[in-house]
C-alpha positions in Angstrom: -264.9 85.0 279.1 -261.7 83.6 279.1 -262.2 81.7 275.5 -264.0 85.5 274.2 -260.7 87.2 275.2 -258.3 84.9 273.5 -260.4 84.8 270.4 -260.0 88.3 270.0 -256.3 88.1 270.8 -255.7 86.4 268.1 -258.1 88.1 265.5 -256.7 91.6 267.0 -253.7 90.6 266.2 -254.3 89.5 263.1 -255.9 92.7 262.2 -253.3 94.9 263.6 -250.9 93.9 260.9 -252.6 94.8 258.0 -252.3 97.6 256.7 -255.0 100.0 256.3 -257.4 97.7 258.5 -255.4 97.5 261.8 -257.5 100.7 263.8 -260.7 97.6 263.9 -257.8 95.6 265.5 -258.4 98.9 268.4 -261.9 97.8 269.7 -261.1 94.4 269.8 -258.4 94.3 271.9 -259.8 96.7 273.9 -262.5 94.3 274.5 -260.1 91.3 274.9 -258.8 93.3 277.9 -261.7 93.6 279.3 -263.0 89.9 279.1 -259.8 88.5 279.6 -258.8 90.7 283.0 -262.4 89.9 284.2 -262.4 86.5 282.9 -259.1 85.7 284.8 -260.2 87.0 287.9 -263.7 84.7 287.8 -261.5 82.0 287.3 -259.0 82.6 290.0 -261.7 83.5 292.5 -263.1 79.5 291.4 -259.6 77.7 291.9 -259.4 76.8 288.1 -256.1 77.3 286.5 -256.4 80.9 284.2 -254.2 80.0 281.3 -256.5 80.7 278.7 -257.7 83.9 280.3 -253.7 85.2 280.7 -253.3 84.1 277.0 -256.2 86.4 275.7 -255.1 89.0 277.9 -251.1 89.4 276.4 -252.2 89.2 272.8 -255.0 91.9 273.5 -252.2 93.9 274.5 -249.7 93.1 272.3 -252.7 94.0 269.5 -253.5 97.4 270.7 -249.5 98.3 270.9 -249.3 97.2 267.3 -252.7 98.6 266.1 -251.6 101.8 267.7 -248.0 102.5 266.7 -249.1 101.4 262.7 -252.2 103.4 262.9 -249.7 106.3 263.4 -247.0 105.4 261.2 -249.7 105.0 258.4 -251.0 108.1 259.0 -247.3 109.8 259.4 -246.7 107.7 256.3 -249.9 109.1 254.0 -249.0 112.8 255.3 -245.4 112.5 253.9 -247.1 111.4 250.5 -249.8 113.6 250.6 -246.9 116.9 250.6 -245.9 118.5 248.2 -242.4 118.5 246.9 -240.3 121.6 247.2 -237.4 121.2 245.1 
């Protein structure tokens, strides 16, 4: 679980900075929450050290902070060019 989480860190992150793409970057990191919250606490409850589990966790989070605030600034973003101009 621990692996699962970090590889969607990193691919949620990845995906959270492009624009246009970053709300699949939402589900992802959701998920890497998930796996790696669940996967760290398997691995604490079997004495091994939860690094990799801690990792996946932070850039899950990190992900769905950045997926989120540039999901809404592209949207803010397309509104503003989507008005019409009073001059």
């Amino acid at each position: 679980m621990a692996a699962g989480a970090l590889v969607l860190g990193i691919v949620a992150l990845v995906f959270s900075l492009i624009p246009f793409l970053n709300w699949i970057a939402i589900p992802l990191a959701i998920v890497g929450i998930i796996l790696g919250a669940l996967g760290g606490k398997q691995l604490q409850q079997q004495g091994k050290p939860g690094g990799m589990a801690t990792a996946g966790l932070v850039l899950s989070i990190i992900a769905l902070v950045f997926a989120i605030i540039f999901t809404i600034a592209c949207g803010a973003c397309a509104a503003c060019a989507a008005a019409p101009l009073w001059w």
